[in-house]
C-alpha positions as semicolon CSV with decimal commas, in nm:
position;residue;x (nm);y (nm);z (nm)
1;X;10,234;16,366;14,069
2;X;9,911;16,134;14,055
3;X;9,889;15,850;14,280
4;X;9,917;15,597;13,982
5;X;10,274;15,729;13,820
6;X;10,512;15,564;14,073
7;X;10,751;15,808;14,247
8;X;11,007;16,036;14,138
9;X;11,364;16,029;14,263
10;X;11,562;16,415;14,240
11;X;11,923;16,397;14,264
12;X;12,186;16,665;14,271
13;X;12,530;16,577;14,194
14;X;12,707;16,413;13,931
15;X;12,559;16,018;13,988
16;X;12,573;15,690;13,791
17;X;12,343;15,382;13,813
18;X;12,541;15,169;14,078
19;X;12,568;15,498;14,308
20;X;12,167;15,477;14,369
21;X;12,121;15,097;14,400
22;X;12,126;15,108;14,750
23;X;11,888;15,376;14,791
24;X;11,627;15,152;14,575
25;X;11,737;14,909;14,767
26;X;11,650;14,998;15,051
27;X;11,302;15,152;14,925
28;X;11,165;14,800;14,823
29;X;11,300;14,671;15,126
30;X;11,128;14,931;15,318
31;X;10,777;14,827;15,029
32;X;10,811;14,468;15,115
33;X;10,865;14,467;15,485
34;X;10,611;14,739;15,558
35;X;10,264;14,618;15,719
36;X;10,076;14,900;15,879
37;X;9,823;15,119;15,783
38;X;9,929;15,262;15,435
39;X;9,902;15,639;15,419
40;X;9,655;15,839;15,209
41;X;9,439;15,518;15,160
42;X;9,097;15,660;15,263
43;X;8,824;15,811;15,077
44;X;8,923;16,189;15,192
45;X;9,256;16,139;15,060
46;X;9,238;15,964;14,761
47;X;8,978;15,899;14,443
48;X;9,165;15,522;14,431
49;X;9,181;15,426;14,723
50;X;9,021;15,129;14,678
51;X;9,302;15,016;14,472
52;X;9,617;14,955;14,699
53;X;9,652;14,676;14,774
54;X;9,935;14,638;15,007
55;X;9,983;14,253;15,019
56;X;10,061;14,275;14,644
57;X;10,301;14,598;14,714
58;X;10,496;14,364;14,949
59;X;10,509;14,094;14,711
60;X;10,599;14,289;14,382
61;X;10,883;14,489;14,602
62;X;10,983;14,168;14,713
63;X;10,976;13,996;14,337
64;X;11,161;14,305;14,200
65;X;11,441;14,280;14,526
66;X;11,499;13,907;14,446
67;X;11,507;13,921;14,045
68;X;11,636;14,233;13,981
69;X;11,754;14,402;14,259
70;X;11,991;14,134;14,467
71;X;12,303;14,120;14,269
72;X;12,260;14,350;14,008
73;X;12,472;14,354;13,742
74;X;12,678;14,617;13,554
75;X;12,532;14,557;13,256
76;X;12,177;14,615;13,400
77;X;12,267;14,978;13,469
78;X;12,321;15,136;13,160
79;X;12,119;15,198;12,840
80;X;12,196;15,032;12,566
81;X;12,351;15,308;12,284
């Protein structure tokens, strides 16, 4: 997985939408509250480097938390057939 493609999330089990919201949840939570040193963001370690940014990463996971996240409805969780 390359640095720019997000993160994967590997289940096993039989699991629908609403059974993972919390786990998100508590990702972006983790996103927007986190303020150290972000890991891997150094020259040896990564070609990009220069592009985190974590001030925006705690403002997109906190923009994301409040308008999609908070709440959620059922609807929201499926695909539409």
């Amino acid at each position: 997985m390359g640095c720019r493609t997000g993160f994967y999330l590997l289940l096993a089990g039989d699991y629908e939408s609403k059974d993972i919201v919390p786990l998100v949840t508590e990702m972006f939570t983790f996103i927007r509250d986190f303020h150290d040193e972000v890991p891997g963001a150094s020259p040896k370690d990564c070609g990009n480097y220069l592009d985190m940014n974590l001030s925006m990463a705690n403002y997109l996971a906190k923009k994301y938390l409040d308008e999609v996240l908070t709440d959620i409805k059922a609807d929201r969780l499926i695909y539409p057939e």
